[in-house]
C-alpha positions as CSV (number, residue, x, y, z in Angstrom):
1,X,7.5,-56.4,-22.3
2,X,6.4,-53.8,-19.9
3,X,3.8,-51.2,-20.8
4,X,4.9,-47.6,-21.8
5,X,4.0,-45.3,-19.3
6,X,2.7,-41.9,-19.5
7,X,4.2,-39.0,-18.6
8,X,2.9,-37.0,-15.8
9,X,3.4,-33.2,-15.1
10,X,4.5,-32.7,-10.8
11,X,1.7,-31.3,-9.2
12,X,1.1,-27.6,-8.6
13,X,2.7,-26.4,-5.5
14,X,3.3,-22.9,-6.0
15,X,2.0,-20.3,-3.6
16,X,-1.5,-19.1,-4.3
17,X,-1.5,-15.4,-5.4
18,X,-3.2,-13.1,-2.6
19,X,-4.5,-10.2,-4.0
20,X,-5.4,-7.0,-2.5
21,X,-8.6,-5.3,-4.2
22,X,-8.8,-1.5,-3.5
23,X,-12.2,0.2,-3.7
24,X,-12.2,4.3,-3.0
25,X,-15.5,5.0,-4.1
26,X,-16.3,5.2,-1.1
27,X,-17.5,9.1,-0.1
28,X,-13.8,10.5,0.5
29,X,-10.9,12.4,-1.0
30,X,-8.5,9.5,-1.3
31,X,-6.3,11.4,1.1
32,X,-5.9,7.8,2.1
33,X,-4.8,6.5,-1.0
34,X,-2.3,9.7,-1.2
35,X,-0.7,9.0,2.1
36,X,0.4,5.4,1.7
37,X,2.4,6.7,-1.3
38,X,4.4,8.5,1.6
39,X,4.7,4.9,3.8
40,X,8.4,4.2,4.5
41,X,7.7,1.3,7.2
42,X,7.2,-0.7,5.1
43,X,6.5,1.0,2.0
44,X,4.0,-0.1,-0.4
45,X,6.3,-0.7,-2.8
46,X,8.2,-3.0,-0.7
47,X,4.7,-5.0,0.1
48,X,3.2,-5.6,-4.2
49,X,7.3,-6.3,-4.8
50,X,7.2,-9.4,-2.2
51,X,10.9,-7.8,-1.2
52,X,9.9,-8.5,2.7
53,X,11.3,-11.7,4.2
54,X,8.0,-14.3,4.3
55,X,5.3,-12.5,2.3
56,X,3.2,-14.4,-0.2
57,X,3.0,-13.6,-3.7
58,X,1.1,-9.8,-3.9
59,X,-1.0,-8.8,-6.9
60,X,-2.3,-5.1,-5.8
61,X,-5.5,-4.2,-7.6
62,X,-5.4,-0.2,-6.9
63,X,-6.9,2.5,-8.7
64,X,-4.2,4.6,-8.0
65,X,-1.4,2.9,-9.4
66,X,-2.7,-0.1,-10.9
67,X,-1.7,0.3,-14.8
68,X,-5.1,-1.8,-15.9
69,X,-7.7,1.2,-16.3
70,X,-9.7,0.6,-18.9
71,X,-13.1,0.6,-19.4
72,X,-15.9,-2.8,-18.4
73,X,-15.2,-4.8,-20.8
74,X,-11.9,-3.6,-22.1
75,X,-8.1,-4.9,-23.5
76,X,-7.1,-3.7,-19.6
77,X,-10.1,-3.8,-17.5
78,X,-9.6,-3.0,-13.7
79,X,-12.5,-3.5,-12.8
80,X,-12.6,-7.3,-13.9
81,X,-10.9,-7.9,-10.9
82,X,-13.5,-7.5,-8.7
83,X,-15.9,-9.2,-10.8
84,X,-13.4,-12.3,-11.1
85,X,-13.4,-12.2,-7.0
86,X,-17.5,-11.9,-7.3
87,X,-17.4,-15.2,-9.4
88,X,-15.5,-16.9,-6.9
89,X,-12.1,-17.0,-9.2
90,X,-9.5,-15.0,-7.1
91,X,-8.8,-16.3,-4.3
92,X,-7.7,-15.2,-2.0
93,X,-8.2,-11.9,-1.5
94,X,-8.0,-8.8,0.8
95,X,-10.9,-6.3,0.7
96,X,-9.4,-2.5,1.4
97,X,-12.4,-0.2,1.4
98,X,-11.5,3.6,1.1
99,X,-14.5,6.4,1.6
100,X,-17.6,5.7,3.9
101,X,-21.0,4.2,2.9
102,X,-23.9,5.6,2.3
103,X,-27.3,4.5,2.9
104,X,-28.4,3.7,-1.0
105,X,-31.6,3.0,0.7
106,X,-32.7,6.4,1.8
107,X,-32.7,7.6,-1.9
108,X,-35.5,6.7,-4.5
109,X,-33.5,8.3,-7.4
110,X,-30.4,7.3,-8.8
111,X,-27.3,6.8,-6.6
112,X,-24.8,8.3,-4.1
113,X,-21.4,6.6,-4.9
114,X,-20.5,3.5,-7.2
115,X,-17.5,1.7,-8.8
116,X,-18.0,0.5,-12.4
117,X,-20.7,-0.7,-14.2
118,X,-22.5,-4.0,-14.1
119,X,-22.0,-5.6,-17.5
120,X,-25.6,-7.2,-17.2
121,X,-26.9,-4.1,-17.4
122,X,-24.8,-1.4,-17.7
123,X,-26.2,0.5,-14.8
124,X,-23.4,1.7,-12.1
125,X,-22.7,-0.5,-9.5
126,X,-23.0,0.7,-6.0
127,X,-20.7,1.2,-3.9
128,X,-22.7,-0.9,-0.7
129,X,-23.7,-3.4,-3.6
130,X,-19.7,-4.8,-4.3
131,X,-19.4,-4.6,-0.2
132,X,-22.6,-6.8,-0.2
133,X,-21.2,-9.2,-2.9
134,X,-16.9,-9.2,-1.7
135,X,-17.5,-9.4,1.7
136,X,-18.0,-12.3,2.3
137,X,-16.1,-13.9,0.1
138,X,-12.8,-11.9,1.8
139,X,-10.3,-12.7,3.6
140,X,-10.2,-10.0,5.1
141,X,-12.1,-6.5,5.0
142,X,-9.2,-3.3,6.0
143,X,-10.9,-0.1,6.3
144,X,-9.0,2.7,5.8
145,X,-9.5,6.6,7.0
146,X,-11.5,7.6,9.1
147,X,-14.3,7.6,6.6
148,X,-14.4,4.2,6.0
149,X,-13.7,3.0,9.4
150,X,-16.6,5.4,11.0
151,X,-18.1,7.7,8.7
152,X,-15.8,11.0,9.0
153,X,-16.6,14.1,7.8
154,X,-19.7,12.6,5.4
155,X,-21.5,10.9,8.2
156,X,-21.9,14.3,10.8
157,X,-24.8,15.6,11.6
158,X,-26.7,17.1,8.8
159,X,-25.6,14.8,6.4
160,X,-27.9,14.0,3.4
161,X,-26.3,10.8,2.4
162,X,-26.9,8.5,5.7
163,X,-23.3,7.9,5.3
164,X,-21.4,5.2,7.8
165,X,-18.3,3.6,7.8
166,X,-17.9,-0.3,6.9
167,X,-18.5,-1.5,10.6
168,X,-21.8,-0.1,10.9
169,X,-22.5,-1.4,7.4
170,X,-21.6,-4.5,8.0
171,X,-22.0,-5.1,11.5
172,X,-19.6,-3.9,14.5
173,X,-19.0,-8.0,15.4
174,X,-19.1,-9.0,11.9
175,X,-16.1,-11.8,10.7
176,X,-14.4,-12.7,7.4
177,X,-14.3,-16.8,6.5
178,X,-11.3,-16.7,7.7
179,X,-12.8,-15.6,11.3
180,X,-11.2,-12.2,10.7
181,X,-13.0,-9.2,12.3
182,X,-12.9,-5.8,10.2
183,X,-9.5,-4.5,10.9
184,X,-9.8,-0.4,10.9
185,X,-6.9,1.8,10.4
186,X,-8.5,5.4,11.2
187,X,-7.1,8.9,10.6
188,X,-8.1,11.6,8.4
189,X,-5.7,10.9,6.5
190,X,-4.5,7.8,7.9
191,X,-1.1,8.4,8.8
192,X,0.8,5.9,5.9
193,X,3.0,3.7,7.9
194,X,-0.5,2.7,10.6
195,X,-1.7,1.5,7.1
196,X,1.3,0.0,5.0
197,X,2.4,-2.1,8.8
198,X,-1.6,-3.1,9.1
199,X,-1.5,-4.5,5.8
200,X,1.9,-6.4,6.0
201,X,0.2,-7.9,9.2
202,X,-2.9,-9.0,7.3
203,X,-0.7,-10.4,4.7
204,X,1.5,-12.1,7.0
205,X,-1.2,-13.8,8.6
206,X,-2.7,-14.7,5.7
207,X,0.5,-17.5,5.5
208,X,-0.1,-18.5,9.2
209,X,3.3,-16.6,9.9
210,X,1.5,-14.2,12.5
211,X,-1.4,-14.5,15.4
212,X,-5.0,-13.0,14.7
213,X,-4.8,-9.1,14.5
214,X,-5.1,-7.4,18.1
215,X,-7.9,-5.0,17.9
216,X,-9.4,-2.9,20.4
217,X,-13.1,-2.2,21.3
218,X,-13.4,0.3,17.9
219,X,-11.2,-2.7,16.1
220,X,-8.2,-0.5,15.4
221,X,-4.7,-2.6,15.7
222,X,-3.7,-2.3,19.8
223,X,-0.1,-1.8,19.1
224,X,-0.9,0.9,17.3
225,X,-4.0,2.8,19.5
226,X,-2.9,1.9,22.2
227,X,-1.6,4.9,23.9
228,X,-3.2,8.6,23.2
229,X,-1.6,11.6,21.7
230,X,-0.5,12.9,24.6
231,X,1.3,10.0,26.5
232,X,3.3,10.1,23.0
233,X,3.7,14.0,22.7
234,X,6.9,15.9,22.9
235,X,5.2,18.6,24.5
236,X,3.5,16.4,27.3
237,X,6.1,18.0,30.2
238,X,4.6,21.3,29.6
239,X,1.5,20.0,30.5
240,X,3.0,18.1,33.9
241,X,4.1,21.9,34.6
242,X,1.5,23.7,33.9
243,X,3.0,25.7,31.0
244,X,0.1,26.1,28.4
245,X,0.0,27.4,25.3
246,X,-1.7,31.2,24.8
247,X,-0.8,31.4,21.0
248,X,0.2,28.9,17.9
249,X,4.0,29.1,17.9
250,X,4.6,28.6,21.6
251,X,6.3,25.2,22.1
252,X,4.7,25.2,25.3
253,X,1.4,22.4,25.9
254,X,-1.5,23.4,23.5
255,X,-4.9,21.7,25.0
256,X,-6.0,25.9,26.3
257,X,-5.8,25.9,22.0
258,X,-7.8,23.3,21.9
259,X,-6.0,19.9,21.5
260,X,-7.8,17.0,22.5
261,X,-4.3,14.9,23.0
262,X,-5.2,13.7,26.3
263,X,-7.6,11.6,25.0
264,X,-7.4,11.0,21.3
265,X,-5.9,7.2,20.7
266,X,-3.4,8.1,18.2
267,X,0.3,7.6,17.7
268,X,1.3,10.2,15.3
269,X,3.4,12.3,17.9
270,X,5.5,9.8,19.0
271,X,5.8,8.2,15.0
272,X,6.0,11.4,13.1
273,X,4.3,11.8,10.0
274,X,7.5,10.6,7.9
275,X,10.4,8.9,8.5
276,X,10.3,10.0,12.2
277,X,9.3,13.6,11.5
278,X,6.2,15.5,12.0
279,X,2.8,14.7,13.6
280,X,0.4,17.1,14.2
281,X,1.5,18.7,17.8
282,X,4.7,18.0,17.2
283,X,5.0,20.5,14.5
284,X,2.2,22.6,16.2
285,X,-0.5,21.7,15.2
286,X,-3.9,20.7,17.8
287,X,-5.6,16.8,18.0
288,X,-8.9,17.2,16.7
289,X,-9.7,13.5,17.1
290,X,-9.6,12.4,13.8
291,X,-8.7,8.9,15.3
292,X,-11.6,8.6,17.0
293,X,-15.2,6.9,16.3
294,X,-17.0,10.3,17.4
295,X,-15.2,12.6,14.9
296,X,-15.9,14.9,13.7
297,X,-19.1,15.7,16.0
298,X,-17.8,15.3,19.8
299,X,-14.7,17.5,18.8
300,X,-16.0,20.3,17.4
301,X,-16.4,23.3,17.4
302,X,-12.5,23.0,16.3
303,X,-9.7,25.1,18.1
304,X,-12.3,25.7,21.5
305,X,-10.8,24.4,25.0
306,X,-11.9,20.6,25.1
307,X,-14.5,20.7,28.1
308,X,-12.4,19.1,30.5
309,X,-9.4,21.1,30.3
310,X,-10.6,24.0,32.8
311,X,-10.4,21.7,35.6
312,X,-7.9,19.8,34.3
313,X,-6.0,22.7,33.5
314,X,-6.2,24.9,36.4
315,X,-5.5,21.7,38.8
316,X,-2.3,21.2,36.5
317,X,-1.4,25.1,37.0
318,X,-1.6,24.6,40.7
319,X,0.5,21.5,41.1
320,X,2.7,22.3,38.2
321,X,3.9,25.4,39.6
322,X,4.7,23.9,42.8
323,X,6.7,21.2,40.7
324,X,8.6,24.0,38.5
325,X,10.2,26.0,41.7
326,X,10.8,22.5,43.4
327,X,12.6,21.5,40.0
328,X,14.7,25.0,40.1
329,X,16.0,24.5,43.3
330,X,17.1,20.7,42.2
331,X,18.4,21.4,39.1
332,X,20.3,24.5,40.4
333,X,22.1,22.1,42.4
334,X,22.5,19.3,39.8
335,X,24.1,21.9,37.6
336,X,27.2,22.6,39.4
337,X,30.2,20.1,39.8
338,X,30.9,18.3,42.8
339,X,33.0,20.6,45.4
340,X,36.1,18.6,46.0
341,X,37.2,19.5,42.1
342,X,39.5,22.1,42.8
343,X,43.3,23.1,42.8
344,X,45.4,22.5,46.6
345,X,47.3,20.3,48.6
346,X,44.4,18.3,50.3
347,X,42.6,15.6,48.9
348,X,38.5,16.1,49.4
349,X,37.3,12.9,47.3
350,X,36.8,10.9,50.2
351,X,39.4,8.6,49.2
352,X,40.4,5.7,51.9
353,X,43.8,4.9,51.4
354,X,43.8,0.8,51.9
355,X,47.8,-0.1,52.0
């Protein structure tokens, strides 16, 4: 008689969980956070809803629309997330940092920015302190806005806070376990489909389904910032030709207003701002560089001539007149029909008769 076996559950082999943890205590206004409400491509609901072909399971741990919000130690504490990550039991995980970084060090007294309270002591927790204990236990670190990516408005000149964005906090070569560099998605506010597309990459290599991210020397995604403001800008012809801007509301170039589109890294002209529509010169509105790991210092004062566009400028007035008669005279004959249509007996085509 044979012995009775034991039943034996099938192994697990469900997809893990990867869950993106959202801090925005950074120093910021969470215009960030605001914008990728507005993302259509893909939208963020689209991305927590797993309704994309390929993407892992999604648990988004957001402040702004996750409905756990109670307080440490709570029924629906948020912020247990981030301490389960801390201890090792999440995993694994996406790090989105929102708001730049300031230097903790530099002040003897109490604090600039933190996110919850430590449970051990009930002290606030820093914002550099959970970026000291996630790090390195991410997949992946996303910065997002310009503040988090390189400082922003916090970290200009004059600043009491010592305020940085995550690569100078971390280190500009620094790498996830997964070998990941920080990936930065800058803009002030980032426009929301740069974001919602940078994430969906992230995620999508997380399942081996795409290559490591493309980045450029200030690690913003190369398909993105690749090309500047003005190779993108519907207004980039005026500039060919000379024809400059002398007031807001001309639809003419506006760099003699002060837009720095020729060489701001930015794709919002040629995107739009939403579904196709918008973008800052598009609908105006200058390039002040918000893009940029020098802003808001190297662009300012706001609204002046960028340096270079006097000789730029002039040299384009020259030549771009020349091009605007030489263009008249072209498209005065373009813009006639050919001469043989016409009523009479004689045929002017130039039609061969063959048989």
């Amino acid at each position: 008689m044979s012995a009775p076996t034991t039943r034996q559950d099938p192994p697990d082999t469900e997809d893990p969980t990867v869950h993106i943890l959202w801090i925005n205590a950074g120093l910021s206004c969470d215009g960030d956070s605001v914008a990728l409400t507005a993302a259509t491509q893909p939208s963020i609901e689209e991305i927590a809803l797993g309704a994309l072909p390929g993407l892992p399971k999604i648990a988004v741990h957001w402040p702004l629309i996750d409905f756990d919000n109670g307080p440490v130690g709570g029924t629906n504490d948020f912020i247990e997330w981030f301490f389960k990550a801390d201890r090792g039991e999440l995993e694994p995980f996406v790090l989105v940092v929102e708001g730049s970084i300031p230097n903790e060090a530099i002040k003897a007294e109490g604090y600039w920015c933190g996110f919850g309270n430590d449970p051990m002591t009930g002290q606030p927790m820093t914002t550099s302190e959970w970026l000291d204990r996630l790090a390195p236990k991410a997949l992946a670190v996303l910065a997002v806005g310009t503040c988090a990516t390189y400082g922003g408005i916090h970290a200009m000149a004059g600043n009491p806070t010592g305020a940085m964005g995550v690569p100078d906090y971390l280190g500009w070569s620094w790498k996830s376990k997964a070998g990941i560099p920080i990936v930065c998605v800058p803009g002030c506010p980032t426009h929301p489909d740069n974001l919602s597309e940078t994430i969906l990459y992230l995620l999508y290599q997380a399942t081996g389904a795409a290559p490591m991210i493309p980045l450029d020397e200030a690690l913003r995604p190369k398909w993105l910032f690749g090309a500047t403001v003005h190779e993108g800008c519907d207004r980039g012809g005026y500039y060919e030709q000379g024809e400059f801007a002398a007031e807001y509301g001309s639809p003419t170039c506006l760099v003699k207003l002060g837009c720095w589109g020729p060489v701001v890294k930015c794709n919002v002209p040629k995107r739009g701002w939403i579904n196709g529509v918008g973008g800052c010169p598009n609908v105006g509105g200058i390039c002040i560089g918000c893009t940029m790991p020098g802003f808001p210092d190297k662009f300012m004062p706001f609204m002046d001539p960028p340096p270079g566009s006097l000789v730029s400028g002039t040299a384009s007035r020259a030549y771009g007149g020349v091009v605007r008669r030489l263009r008249t005279i072209t498209a005065r004959k373009l813009d006639a029909e050919p001469r043989w249509r016409h009523k009479g007996s004689e045929l002017e085509t130039g039609y061969a008769k063959v048989w």
